[in-house]
Legacy VTK file of the C-alpha trace (Angstrom):
# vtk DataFile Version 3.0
C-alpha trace
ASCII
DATASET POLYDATA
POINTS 113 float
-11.666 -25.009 22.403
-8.658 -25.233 24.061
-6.856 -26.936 21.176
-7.735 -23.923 18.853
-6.727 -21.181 20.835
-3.451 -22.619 22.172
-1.734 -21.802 19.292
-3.185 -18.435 18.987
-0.271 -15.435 19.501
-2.055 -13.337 21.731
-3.182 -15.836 24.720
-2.491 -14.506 27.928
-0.609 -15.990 30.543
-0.903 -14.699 34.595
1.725 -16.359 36.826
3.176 -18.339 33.866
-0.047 -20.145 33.497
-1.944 -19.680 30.231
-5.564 -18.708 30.326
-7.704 -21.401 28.491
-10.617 -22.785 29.818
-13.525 -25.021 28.144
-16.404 -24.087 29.780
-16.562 -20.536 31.561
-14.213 -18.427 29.475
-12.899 -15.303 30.879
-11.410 -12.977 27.648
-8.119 -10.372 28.514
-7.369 -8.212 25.998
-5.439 -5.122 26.157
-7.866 -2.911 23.792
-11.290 -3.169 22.567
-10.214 -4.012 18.796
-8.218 -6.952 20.089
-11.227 -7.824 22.417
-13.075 -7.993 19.542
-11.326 -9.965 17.528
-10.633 -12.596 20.188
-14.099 -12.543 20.905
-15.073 -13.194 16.995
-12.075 -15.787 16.851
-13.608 -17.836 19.611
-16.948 -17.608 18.330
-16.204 -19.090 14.664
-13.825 -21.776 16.020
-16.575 -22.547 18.635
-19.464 -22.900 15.330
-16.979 -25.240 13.881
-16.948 -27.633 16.469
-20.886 -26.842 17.145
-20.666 -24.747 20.114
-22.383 -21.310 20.182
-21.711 -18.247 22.331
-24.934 -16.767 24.344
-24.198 -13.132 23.399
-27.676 -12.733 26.241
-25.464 -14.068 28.886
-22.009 -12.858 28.050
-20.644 -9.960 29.665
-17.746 -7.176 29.014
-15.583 -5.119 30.956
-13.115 -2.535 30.527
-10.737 -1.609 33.444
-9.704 1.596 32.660
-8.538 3.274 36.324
-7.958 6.636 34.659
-11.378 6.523 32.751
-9.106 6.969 29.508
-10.495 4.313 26.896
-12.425 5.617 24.376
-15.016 3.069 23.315
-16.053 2.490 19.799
-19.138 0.134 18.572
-17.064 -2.958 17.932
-18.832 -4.849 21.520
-22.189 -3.018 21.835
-24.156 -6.486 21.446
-22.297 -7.182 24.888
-23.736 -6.597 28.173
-20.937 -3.707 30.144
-20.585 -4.852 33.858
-18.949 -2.465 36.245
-17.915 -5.597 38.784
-16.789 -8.784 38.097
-16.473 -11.596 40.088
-12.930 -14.044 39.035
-11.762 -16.696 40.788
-13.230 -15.623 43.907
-12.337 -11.856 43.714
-14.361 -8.965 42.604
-12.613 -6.778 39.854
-14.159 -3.599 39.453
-14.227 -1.663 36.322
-12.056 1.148 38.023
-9.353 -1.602 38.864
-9.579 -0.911 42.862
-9.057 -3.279 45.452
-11.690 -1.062 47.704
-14.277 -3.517 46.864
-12.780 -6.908 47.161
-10.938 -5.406 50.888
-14.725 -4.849 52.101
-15.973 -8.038 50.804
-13.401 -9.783 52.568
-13.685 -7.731 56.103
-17.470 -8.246 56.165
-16.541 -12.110 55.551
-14.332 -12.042 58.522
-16.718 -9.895 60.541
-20.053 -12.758 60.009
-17.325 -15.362 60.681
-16.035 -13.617 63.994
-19.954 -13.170 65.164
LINES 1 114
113 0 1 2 3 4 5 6 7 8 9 10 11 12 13 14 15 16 17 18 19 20 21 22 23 24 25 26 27 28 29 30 31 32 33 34 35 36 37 38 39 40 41 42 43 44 45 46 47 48 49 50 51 52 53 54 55 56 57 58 59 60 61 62 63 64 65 66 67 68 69 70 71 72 73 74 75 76 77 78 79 80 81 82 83 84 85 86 87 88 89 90 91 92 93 94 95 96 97 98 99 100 101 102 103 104 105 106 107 108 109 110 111 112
């Protein structure tokens, strides 16, 4: 999968490091019509080489901190989580840190106990 996408113009990189990964796949996209059309890229290169995406188990979210995005029909066969868990942090669908700060204090509280 990797070797399809890589040459793709619109992979992301965080840190420098582009995000490409075989098995898991976590999607960025800066608006819903390029969501989609990653999402549909990924899914016909993945039939070609006989993998299939679980549309039960796959799951979208939109970070939108100002509640701004206006959604259209393009992912409604996508499940819409408001939390996310990535790479060991929590994203919320607000973009807050509130959530992941908590996590993290009650971690240190059970560990101080």
């Amino acid at each position: 999968m990797h070797r399809k996408l890589e040459n793709w113009e619109r992979r992301n990189k965080i840190g420098g490091v582009t995000i490409s990964n075989p098995d898991d796949i976590t999607l960025f996209a800066s608006s819903e019509v390029e969501m989609a059309e990653l999402a549909n890229r990924l899914e016909t290169i993945g039939l070609e080489m006989g993998l299939a995406t679980n549309k039960s188990q796959t799951k979208l979210m939109v970070i939108d901190r100002f509640a701004s995005v206006q959604r259209t029909n393009l992912l409604q066969e996508y499940e819409t989580v408001d939390r996310f868990q990535y790479l060991g942090s929590v994203i919320t669908r607000g973009g807050s840190c509130k959530t992941e700060i908590r996590r993290r204090i009650d971690i240190a509280k059970t560990a101080m106990t």
